[in-house]
C-alpha positions as CSV (number, residue, x, y, z in Angstrom):
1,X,16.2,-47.2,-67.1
2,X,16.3,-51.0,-66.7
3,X,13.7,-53.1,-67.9
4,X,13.0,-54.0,-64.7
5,X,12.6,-50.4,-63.6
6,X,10.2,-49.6,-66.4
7,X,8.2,-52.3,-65.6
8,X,7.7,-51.3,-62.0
9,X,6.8,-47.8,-63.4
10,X,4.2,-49.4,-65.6
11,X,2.8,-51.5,-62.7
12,X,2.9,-48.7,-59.9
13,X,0.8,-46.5,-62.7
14,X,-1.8,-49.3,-62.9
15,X,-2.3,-49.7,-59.2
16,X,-2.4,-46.4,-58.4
17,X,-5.4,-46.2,-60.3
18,X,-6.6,-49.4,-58.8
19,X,-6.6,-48.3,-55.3
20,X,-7.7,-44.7,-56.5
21,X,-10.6,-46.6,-57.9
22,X,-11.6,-47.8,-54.0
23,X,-14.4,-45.5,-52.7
24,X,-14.2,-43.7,-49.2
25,X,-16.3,-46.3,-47.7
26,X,-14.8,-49.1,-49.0
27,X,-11.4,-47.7,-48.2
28,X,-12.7,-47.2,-44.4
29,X,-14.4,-50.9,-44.3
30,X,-11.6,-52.8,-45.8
31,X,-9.0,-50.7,-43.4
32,X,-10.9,-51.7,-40.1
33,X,-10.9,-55.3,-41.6
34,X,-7.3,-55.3,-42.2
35,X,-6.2,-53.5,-38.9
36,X,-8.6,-56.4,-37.0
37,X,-6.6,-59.1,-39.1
38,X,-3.3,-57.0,-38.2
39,X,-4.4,-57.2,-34.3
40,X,-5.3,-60.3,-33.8
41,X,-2.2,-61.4,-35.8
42,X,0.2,-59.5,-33.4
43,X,-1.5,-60.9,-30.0
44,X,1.4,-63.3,-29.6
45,X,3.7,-61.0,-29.9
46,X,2.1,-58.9,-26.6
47,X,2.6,-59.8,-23.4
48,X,1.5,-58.6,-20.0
49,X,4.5,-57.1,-18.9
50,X,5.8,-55.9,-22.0
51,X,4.7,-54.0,-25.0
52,X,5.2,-54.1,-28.4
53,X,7.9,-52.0,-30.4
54,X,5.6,-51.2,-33.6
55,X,7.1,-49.7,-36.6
56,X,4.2,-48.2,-38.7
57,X,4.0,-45.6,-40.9
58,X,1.3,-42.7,-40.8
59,X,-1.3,-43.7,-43.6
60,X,-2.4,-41.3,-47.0
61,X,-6.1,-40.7,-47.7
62,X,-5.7,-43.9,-50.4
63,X,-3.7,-46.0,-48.5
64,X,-4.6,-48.6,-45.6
65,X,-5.3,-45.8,-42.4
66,X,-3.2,-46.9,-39.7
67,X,-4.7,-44.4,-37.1
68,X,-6.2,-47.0,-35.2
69,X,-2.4,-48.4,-34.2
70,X,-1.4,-45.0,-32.4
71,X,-4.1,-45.6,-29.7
72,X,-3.8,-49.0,-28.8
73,X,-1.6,-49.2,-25.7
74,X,-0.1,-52.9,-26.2
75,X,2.1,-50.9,-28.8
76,X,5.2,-48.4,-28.7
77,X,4.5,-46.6,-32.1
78,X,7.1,-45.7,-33.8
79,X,7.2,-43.8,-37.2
80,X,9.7,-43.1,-40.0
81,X,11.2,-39.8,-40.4
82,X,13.3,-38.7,-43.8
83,X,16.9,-38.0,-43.4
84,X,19.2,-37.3,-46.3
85,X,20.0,-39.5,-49.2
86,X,16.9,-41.8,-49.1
87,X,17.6,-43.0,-45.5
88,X,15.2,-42.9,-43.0
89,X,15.0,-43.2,-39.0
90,X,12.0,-44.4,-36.7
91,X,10.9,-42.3,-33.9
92,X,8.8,-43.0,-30.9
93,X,5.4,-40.7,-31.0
94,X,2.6,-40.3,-28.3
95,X,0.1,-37.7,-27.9
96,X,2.7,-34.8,-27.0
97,X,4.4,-35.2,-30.4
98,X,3.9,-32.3,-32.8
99,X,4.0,-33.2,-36.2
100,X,5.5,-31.4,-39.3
101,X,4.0,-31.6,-43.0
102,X,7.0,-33.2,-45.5
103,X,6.6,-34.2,-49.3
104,X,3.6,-35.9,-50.9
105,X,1.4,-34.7,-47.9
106,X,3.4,-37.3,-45.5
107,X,3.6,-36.4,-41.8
108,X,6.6,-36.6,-39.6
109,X,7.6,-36.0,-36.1
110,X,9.4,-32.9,-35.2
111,X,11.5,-34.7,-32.1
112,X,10.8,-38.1,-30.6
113,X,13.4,-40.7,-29.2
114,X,15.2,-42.9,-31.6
115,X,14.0,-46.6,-32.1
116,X,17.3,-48.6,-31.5
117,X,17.3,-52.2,-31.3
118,X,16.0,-54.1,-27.7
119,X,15.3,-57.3,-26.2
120,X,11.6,-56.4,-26.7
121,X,9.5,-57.6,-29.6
122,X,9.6,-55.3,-32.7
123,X,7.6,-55.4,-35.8
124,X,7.7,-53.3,-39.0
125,X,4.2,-52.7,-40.5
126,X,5.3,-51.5,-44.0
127,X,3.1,-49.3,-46.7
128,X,3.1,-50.3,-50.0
129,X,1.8,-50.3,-53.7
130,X,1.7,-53.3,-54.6
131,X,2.2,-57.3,-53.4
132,X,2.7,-61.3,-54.2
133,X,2.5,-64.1,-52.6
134,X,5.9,-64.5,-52.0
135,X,6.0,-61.5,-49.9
136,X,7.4,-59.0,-52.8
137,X,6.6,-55.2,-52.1
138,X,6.6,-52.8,-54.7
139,X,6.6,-49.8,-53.0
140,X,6.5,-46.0,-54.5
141,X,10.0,-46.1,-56.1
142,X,11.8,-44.2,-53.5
143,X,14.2,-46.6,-51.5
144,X,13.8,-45.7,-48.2
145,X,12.0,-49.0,-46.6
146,X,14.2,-51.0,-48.8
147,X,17.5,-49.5,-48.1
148,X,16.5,-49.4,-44.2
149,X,15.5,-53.4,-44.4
150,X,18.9,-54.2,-46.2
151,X,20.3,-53.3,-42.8
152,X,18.1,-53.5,-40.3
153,X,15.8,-56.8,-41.0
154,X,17.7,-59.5,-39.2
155,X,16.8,-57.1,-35.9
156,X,12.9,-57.3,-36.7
157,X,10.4,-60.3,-35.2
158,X,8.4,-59.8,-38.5
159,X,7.8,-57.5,-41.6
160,X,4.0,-57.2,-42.4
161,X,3.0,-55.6,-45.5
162,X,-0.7,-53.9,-45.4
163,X,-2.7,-53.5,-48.8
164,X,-6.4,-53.4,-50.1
165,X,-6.3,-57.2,-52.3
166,X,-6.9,-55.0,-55.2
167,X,-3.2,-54.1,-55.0
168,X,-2.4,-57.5,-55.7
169,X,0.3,-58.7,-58.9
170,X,0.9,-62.2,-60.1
171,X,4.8,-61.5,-59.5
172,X,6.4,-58.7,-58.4
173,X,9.4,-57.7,-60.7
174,X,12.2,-57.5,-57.9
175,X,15.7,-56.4,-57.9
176,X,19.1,-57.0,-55.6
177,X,18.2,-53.9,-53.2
178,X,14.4,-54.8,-53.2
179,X,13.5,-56.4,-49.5
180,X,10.3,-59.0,-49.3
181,X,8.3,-59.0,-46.4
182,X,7.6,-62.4,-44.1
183,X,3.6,-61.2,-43.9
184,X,0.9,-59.4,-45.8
185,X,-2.5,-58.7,-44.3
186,X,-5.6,-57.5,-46.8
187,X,-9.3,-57.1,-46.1
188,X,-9.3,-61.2,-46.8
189,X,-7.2,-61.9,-43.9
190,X,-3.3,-62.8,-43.5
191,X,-1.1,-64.3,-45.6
192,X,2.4,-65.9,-44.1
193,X,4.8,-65.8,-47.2
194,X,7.8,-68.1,-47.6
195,X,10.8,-67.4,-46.0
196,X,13.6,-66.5,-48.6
């Protein structure tokens, strides 16, 4: 193991206590902030005739709940489903989808349609541990979001990171395959980082 790599261990160990240390109802408050921050924030992006292509990712008990994003109708929701190798795919869900239980307690959808790159707006709302300023994610260790952002970024509109402030690091040890976001949005509001 790098010294890099052990120091991402170290740091998702503290912060997963950190946001384990969150009670329910500040978990709940702080998510209805951040998903108000998130909203207003994507309003440009909507437009009257045409929706938005939303790439989110169905939340854990002790992460920011993204519920709220699967009934708003300015948004095709799209989630990420596992495929071998630590790749992933994102697939369009509505209320006919039926969902299957994965790893960690993670849900997925059993069928949906493929997202595939369009002339409409698409933004990826990413989950993650922990977060700078510059827009570094450190994320559970697995790959998947930065191996799919390595090839797929230069086809999003924007890449918005939500976290509890709590999850927040001076500097983010990062390494070649690691892939910053433009945006992250806490209960404190939004914060644009600078474009790499």
């Amino acid at each position: 193991m790098t010294e890099i790599s052990e120091l991402k261990q170290t740091y998702r160990k503290y912060l997963t206590v950190q946001r384990k240390q969150l009670s329910l109802a500040q978990r709940e408050t702080y998510s209805k902030q951040i998903i108000h921050h998130l909203r207003q924030y994507l309003t440009p992006f909507v437009t009257t005739s045409e929706k938005l292509q939303l790439l989110t990712y169905c939340s854990l008990p002790v992460e920011v709940d993204t519920s709220a994003l699967f009934e708003d109708e300015r948004f095709d929701v799209f989630v990420p489903r596992m495929l071998p190798e630590q790749h992933l795919e994102w697939v369009e869900v509505n209320e006919k989808t039926v969902w299957k239980h994965i790893d960690f307690g993670v849900q997925e959808p059993e069928h949906g349609q493929r997202w595939q790159k369009s002339n409409l707006k698409t933004a990826l709302i990413a989950p993650l541990l922990g977060f700078d300023r510059s827009g570094n994610r450190l994320g559970m260790g697995k790959g998947f979001f930065d191996r799919w952002l390595s090839l797929h970024a230069q086809e999003l509109d924007d890449q918005v990171g939500l976290a509890f402030s709590c999850q927040e690091l001076p500097k983010v040890p990062m390494e070649q395959h690691d892939a910053p976001l433009s945006t992250i949005i806490t209960e404190h509001g939004v914060l644009a980082c600078p474009i790499k």
